[in-house]
PQR file with spaces between the fields and no chain letter, atoms N, CA, C, O and H, PARSE charges and radii, in Angstrom:
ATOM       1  N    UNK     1      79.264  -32.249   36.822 -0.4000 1.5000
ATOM       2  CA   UNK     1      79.128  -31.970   35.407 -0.0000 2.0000
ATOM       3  C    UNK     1      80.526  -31.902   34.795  0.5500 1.7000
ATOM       4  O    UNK     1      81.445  -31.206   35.225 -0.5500 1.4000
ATOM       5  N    UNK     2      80.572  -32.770   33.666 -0.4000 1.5000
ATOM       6  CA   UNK     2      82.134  -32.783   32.996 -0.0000 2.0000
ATOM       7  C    UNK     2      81.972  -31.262   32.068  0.5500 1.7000
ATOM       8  O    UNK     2      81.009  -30.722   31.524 -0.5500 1.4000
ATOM       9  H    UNK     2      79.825  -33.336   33.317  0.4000 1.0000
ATOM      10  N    UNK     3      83.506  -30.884   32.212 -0.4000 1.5000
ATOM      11  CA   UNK     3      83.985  -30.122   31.501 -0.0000 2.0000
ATOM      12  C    UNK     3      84.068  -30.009   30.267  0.5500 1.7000
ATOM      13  O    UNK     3      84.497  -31.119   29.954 -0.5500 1.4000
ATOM      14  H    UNK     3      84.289  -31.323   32.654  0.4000 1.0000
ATOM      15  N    UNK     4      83.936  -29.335   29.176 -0.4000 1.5000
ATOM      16  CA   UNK     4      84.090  -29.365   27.852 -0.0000 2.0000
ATOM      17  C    UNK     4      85.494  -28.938   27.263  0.5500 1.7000
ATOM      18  O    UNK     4      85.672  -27.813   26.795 -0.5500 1.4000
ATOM      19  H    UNK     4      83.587  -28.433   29.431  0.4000 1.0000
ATOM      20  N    UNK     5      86.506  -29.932   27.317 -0.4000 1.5000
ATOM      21  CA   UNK     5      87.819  -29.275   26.650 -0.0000 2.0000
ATOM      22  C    UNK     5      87.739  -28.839   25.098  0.5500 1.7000
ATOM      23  O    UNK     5      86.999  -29.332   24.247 -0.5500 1.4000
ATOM      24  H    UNK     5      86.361  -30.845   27.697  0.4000 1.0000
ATOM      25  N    UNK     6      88.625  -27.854   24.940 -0.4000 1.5000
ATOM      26  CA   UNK     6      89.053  -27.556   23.878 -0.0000 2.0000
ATOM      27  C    UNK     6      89.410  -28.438   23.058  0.5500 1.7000
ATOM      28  O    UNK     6      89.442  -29.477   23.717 -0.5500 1.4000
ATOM      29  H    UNK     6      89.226  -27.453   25.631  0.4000 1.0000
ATOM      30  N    UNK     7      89.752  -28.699   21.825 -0.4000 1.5000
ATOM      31  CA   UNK     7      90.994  -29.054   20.937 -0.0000 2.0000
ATOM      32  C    UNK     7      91.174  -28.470   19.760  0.5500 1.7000
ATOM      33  O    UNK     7      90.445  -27.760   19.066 -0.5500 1.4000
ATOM      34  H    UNK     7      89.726  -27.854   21.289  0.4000 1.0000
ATOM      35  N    UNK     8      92.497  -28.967   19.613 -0.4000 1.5000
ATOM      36  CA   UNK     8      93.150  -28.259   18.753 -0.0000 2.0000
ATOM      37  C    UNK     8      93.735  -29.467   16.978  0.5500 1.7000
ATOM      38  O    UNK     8      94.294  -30.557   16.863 -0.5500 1.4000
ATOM      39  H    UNK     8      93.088  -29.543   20.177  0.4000 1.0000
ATOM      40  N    UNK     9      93.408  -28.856   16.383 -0.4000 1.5000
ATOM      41  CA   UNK     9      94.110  -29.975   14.772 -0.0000 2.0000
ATOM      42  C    UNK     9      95.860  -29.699   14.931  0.5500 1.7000
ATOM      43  O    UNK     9      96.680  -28.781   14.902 -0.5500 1.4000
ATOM      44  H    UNK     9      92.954  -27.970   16.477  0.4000 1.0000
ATOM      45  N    UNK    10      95.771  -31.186   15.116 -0.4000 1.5000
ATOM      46  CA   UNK    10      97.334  -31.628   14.586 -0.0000 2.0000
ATOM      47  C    UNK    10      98.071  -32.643   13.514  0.5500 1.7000
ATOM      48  O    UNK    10      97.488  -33.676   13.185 -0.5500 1.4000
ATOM      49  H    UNK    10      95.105  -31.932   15.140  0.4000 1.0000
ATOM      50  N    UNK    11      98.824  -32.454   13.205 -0.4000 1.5000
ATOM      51  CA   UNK    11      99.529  -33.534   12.029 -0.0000 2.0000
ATOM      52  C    UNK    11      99.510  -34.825   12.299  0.5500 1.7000
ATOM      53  O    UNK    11     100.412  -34.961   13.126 -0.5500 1.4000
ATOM      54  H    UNK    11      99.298  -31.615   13.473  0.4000 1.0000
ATOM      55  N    UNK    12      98.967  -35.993   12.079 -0.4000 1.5000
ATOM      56  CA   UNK    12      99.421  -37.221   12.480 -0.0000 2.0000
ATOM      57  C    UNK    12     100.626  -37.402   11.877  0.5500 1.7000
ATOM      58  O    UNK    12     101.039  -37.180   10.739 -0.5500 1.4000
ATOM      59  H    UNK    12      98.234  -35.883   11.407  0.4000 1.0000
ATOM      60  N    UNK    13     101.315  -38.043   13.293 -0.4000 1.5000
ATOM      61  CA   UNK    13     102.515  -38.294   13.214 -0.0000 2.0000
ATOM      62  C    UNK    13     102.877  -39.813   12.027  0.5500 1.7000
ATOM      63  O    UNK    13     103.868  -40.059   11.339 -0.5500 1.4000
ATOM      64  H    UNK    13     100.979  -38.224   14.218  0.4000 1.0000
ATOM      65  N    UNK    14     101.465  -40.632   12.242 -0.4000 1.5000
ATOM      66  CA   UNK    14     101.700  -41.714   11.152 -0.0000 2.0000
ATOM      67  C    UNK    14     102.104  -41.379    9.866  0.5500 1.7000
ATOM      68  O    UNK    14     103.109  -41.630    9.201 -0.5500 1.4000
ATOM      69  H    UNK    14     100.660  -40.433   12.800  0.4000 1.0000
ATOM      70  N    UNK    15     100.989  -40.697    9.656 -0.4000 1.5000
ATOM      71  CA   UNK    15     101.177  -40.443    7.907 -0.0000 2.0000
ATOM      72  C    UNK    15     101.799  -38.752    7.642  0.5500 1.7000
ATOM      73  O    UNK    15     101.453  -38.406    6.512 -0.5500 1.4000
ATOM      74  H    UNK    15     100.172  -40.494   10.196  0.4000 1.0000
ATOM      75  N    UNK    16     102.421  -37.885    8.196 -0.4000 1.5000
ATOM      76  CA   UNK    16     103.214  -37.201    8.700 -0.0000 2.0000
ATOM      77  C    UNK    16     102.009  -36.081    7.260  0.5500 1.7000
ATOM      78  O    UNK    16     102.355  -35.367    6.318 -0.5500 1.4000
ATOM      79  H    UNK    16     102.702  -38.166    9.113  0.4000 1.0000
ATOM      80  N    UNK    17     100.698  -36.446    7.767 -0.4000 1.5000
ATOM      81  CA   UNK    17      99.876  -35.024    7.154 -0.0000 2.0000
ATOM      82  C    UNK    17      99.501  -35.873    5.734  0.5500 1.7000
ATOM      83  O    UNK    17      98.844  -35.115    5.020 -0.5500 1.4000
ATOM      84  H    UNK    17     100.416  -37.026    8.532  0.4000 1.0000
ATOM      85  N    UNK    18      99.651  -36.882    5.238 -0.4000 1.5000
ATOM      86  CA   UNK    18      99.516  -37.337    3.966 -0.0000 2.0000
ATOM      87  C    UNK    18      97.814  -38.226    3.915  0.5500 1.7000
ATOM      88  O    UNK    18      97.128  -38.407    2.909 -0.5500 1.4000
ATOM      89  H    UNK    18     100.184  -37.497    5.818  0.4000 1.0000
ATOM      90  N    UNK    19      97.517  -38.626    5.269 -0.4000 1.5000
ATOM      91  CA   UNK    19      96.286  -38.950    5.419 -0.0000 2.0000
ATOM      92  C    UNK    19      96.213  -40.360    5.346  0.5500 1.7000
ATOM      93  O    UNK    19      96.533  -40.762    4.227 -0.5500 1.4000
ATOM      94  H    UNK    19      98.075  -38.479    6.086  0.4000 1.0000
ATOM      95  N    UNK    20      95.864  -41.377    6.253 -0.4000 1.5000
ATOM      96  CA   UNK    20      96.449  -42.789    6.546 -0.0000 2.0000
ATOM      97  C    UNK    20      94.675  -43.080    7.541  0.5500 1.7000
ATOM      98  O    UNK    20      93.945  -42.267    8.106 -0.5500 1.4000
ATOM      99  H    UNK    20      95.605  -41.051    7.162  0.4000 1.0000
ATOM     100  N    UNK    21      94.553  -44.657    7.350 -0.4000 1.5000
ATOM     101  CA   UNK    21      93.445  -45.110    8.177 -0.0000 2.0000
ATOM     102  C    UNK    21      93.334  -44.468    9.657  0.5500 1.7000
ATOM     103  O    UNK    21      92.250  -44.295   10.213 -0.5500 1.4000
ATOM     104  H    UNK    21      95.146  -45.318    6.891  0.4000 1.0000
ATOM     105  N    UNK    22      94.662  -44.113   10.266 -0.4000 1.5000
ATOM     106  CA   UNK    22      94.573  -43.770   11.756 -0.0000 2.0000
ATOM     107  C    UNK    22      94.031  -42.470   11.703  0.5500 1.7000
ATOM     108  O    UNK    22      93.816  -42.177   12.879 -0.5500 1.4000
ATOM     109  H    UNK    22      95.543  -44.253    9.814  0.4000 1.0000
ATOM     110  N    UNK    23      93.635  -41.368   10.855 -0.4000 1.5000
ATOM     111  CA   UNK    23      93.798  -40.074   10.908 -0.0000 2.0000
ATOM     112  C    UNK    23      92.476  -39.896   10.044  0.5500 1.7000
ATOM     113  O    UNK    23      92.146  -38.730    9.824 -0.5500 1.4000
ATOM     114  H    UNK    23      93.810  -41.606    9.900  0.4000 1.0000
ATOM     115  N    UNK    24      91.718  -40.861    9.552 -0.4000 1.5000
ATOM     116  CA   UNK    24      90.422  -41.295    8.586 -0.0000 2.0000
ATOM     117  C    UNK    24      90.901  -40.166    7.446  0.5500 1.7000
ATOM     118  O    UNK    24      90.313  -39.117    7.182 -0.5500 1.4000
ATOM     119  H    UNK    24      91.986  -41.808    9.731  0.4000 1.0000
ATOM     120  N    UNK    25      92.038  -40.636    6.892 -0.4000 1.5000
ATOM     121  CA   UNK    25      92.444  -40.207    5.675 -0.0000 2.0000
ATOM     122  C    UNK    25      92.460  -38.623    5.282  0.5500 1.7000
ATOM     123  O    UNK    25      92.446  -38.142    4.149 -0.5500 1.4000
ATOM     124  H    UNK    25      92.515  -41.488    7.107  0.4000 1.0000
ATOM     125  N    UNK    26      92.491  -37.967    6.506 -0.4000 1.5000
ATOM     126  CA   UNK    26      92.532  -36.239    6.612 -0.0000 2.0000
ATOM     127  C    UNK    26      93.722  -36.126    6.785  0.5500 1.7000
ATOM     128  O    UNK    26      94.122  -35.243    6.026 -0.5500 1.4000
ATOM     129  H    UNK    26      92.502  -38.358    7.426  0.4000 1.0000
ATOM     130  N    UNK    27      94.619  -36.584    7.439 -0.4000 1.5000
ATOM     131  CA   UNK    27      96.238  -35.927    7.644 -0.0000 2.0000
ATOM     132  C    UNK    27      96.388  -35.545    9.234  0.5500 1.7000
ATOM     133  O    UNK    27      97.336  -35.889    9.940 -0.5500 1.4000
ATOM     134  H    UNK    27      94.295  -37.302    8.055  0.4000 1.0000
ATOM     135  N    UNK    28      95.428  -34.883    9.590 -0.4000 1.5000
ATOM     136  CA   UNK    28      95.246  -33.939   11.060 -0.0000 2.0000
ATOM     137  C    UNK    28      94.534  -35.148   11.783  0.5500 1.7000
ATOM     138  O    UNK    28      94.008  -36.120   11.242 -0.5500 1.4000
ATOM     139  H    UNK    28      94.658  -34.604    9.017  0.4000 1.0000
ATOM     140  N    UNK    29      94.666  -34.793   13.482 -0.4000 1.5000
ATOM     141  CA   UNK    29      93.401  -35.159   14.102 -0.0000 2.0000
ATOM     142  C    UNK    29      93.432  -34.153   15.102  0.5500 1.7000
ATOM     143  O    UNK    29      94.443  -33.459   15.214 -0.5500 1.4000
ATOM     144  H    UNK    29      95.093  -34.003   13.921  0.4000 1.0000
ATOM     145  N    UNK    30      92.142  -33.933   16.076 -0.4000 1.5000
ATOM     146  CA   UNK    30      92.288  -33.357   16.470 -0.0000 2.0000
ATOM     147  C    UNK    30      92.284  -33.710   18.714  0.5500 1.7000
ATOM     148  O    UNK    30      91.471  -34.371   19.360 -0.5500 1.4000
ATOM     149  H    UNK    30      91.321  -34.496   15.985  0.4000 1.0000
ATOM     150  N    UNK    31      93.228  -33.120   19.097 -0.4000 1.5000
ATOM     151  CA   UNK    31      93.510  -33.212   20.662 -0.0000 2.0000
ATOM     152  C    UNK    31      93.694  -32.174   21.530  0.5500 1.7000
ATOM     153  O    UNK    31      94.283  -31.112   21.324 -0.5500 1.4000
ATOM     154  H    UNK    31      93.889  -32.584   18.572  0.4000 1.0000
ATOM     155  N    UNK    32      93.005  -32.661   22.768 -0.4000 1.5000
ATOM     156  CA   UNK    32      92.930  -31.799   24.009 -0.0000 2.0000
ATOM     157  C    UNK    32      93.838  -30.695   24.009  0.5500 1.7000
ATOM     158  O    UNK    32      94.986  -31.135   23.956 -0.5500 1.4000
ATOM     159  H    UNK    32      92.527  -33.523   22.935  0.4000 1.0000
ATOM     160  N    UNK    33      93.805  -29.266   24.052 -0.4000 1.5000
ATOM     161  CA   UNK    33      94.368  -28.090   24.060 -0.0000 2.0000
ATOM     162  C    UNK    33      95.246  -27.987   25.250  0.5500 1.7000
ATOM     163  O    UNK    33      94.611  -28.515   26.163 -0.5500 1.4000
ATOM     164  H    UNK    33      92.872  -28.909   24.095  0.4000 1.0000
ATOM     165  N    UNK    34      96.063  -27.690   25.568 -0.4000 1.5000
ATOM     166  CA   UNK    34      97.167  -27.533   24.647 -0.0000 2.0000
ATOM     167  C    UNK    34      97.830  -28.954   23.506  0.5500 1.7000
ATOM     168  O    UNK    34      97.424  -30.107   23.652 -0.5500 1.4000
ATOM     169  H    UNK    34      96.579  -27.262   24.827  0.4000 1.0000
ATOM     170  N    UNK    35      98.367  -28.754   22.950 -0.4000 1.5000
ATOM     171  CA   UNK    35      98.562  -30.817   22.445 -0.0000 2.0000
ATOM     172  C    UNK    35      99.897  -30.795   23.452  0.5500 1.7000
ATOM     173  O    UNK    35     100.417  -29.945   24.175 -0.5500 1.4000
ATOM     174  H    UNK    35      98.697  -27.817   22.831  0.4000 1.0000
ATOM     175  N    UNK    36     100.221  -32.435   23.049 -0.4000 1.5000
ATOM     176  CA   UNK    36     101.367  -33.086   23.729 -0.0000 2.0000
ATOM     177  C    UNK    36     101.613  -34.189   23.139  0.5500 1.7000
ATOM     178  O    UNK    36     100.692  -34.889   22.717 -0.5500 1.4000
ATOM     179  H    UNK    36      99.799  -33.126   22.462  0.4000 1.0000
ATOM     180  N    UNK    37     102.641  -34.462   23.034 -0.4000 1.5000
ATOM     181  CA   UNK    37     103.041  -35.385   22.079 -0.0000 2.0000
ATOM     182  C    UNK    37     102.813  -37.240   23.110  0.5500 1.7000
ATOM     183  O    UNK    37     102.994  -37.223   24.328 -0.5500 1.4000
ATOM     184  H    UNK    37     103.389  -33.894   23.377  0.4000 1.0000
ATOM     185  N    UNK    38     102.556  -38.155   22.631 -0.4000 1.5000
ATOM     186  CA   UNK    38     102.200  -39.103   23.431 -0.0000 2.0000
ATOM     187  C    UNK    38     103.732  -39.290   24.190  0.5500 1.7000
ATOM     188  O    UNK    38     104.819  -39.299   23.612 -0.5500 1.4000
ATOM     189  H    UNK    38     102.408  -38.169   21.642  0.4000 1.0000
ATOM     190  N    UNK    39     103.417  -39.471   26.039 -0.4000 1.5000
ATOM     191  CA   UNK    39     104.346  -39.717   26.614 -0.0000 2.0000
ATOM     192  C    UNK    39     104.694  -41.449   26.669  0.5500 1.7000
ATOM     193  O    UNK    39     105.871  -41.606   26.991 -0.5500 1.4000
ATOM     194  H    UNK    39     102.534  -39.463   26.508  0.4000 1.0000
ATOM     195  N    UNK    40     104.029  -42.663   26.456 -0.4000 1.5000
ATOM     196  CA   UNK    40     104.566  -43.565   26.575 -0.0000 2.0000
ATOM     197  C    UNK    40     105.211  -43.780   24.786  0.5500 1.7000
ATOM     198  O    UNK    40     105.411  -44.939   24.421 -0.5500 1.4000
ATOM     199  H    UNK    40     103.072  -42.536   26.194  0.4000 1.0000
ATOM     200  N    UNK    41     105.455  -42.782   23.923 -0.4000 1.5000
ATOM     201  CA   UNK    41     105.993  -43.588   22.737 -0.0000 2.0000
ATOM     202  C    UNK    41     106.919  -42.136   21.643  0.5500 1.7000
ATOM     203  O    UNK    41     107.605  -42.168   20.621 -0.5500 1.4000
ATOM     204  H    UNK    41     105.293  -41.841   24.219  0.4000 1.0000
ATOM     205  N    UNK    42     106.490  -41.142   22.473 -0.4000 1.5000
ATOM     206  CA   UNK    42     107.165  -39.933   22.482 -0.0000 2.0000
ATOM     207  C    UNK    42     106.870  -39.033   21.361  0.5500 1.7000
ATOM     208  O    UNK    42     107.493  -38.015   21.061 -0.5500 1.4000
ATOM     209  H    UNK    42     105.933  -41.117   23.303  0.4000 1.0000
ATOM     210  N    UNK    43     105.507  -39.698   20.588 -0.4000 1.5000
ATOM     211  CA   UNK    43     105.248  -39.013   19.435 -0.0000 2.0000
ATOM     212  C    UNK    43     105.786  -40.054   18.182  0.5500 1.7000
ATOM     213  O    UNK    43     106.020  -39.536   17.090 -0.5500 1.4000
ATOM     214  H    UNK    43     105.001  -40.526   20.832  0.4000 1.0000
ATOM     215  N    UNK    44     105.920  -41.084   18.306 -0.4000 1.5000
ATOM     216  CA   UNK    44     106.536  -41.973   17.469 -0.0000 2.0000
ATOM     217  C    UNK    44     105.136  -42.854   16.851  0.5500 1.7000
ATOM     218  O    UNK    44     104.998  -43.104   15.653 -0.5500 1.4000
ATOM     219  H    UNK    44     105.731  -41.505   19.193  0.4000 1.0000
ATOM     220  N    UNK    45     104.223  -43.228   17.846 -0.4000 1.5000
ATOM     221  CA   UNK    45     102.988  -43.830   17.144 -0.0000 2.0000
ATOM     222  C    UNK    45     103.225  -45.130   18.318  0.5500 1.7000
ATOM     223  O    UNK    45     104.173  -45.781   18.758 -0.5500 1.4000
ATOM     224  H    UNK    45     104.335  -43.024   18.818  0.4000 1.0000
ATOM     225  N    UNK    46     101.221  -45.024   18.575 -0.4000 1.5000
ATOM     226  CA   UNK    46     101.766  -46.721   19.864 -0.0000 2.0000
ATOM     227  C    UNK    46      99.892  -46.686   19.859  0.5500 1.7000
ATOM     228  O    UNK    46      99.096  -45.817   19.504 -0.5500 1.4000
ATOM     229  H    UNK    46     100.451  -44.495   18.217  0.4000 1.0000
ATOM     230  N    UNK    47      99.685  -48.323   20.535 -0.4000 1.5000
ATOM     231  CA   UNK    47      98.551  -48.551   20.590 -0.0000 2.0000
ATOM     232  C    UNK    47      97.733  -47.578   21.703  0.5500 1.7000
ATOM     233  O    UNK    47      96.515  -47.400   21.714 -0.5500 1.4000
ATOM     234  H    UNK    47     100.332  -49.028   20.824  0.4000 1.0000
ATOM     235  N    UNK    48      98.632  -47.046   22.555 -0.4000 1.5000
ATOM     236  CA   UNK    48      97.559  -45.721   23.305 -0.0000 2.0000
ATOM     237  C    UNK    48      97.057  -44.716   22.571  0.5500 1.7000
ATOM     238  O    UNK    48      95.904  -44.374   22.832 -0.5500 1.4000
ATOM     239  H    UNK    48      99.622  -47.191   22.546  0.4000 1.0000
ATOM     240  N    UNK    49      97.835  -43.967   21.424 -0.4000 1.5000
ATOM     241  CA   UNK    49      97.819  -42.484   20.920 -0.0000 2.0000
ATOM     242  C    UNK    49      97.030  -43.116   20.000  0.5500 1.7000
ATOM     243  O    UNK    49      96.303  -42.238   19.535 -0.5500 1.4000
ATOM     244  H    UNK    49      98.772  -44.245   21.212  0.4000 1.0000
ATOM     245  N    UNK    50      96.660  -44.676   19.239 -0.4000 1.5000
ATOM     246  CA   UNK    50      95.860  -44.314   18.121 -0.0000 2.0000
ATOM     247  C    UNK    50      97.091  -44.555   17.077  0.5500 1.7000
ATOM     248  O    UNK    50      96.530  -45.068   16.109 -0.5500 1.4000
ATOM     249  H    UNK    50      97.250  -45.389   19.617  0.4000 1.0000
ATOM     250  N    UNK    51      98.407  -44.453   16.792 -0.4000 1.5000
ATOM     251  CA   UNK    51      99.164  -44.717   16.545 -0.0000 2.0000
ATOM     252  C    UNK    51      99.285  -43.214   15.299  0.5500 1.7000
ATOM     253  O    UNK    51      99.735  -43.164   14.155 -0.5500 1.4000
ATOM     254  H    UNK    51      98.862  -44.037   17.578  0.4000 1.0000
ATOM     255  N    UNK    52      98.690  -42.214   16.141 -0.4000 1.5000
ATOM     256  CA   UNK    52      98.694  -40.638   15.737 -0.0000 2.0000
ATOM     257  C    UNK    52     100.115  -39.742   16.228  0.5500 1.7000
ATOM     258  O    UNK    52     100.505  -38.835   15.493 -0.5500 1.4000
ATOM     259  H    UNK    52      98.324  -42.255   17.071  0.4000 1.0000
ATOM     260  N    UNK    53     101.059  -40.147   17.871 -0.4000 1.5000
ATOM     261  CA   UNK    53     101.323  -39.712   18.174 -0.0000 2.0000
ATOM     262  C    UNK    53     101.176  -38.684   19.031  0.5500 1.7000
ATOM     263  O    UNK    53     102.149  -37.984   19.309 -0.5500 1.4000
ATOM     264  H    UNK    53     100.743  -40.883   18.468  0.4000 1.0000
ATOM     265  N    UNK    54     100.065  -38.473   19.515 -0.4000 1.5000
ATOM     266  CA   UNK    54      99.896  -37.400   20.192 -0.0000 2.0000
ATOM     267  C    UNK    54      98.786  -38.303   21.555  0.5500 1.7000
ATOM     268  O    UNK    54      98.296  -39.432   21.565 -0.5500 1.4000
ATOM     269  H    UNK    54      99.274  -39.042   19.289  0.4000 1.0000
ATOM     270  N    UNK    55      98.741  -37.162   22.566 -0.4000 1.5000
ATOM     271  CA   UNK    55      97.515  -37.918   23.736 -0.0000 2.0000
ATOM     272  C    UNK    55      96.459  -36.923   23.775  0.5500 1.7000
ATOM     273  O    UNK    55      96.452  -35.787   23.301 -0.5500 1.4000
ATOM     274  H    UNK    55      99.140  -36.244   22.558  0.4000 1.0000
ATOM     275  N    UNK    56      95.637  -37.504   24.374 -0.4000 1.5000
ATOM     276  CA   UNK    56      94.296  -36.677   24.761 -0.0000 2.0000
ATOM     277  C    UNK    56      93.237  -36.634   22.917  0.5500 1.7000
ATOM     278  O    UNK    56      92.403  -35.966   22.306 -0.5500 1.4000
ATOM     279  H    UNK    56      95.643  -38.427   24.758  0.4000 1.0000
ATOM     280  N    UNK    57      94.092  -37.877   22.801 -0.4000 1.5000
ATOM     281  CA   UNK    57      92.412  -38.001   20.944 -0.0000 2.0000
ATOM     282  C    UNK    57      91.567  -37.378   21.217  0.5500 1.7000
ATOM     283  O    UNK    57      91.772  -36.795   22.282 -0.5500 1.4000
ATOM     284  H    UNK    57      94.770  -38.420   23.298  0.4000 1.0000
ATOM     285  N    UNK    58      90.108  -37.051   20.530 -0.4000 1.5000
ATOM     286  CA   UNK    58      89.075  -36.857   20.474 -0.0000 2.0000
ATOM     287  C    UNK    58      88.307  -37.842   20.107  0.5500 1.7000
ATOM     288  O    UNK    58      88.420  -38.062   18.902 -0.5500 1.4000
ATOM     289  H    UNK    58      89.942  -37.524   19.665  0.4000 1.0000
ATOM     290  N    UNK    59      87.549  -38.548   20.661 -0.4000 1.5000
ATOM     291  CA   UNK    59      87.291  -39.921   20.806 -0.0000 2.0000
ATOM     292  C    UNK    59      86.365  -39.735   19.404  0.5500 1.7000
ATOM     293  O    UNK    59      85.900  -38.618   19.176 -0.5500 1.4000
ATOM     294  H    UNK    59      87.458  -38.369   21.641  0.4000 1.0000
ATOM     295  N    UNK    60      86.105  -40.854   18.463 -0.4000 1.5000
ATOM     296  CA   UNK    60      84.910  -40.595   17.762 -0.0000 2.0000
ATOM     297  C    UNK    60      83.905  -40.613   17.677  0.5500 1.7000
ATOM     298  O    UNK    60      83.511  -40.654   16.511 -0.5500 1.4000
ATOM     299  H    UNK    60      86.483  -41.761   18.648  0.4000 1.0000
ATOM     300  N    UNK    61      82.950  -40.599   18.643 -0.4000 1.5000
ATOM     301  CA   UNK    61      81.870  -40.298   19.195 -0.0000 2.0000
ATOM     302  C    UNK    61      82.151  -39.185   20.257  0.5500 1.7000
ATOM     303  O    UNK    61      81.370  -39.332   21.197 -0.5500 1.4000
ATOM     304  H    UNK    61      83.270  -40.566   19.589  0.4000 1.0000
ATOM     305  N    UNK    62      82.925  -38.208   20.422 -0.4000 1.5000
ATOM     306  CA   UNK    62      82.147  -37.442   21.419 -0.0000 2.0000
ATOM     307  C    UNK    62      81.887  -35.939   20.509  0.5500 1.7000
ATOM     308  O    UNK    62      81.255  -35.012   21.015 -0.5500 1.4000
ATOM     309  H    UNK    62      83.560  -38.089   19.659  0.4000 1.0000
């Protein structure tokens, strides 16, 4: 049986909170507790993070 993580709302790093297509125009998204900033792009925005900056998304369906 999978685990149910936490998460937590953070700033997308794209639109730095101003609300942009990657972030469905809220500013925040929200990721796996504790957050972490994406390690292959360092929080800069990349096709893994969603181009949010951060890892562990919340997929949109779950």
């Amino acid at each position: 049986m999978a685990e149910n993580p936490s998460y937590t709302e953070v700033i997308c790093a794209h639109c730095e909170g101003l609300g942009c297509i990657y972030c469905d125009k809220k500013g925040c998204v929200p990721v796996k507790s504790p957050p972490k900033k994406c390690r292959r792009c360092e929080g800069a925005g990349c096709i893994y993070c969603g181009y949010t900056g951060w890892a562990g998304l919340k997929g949109k369906y779950e």
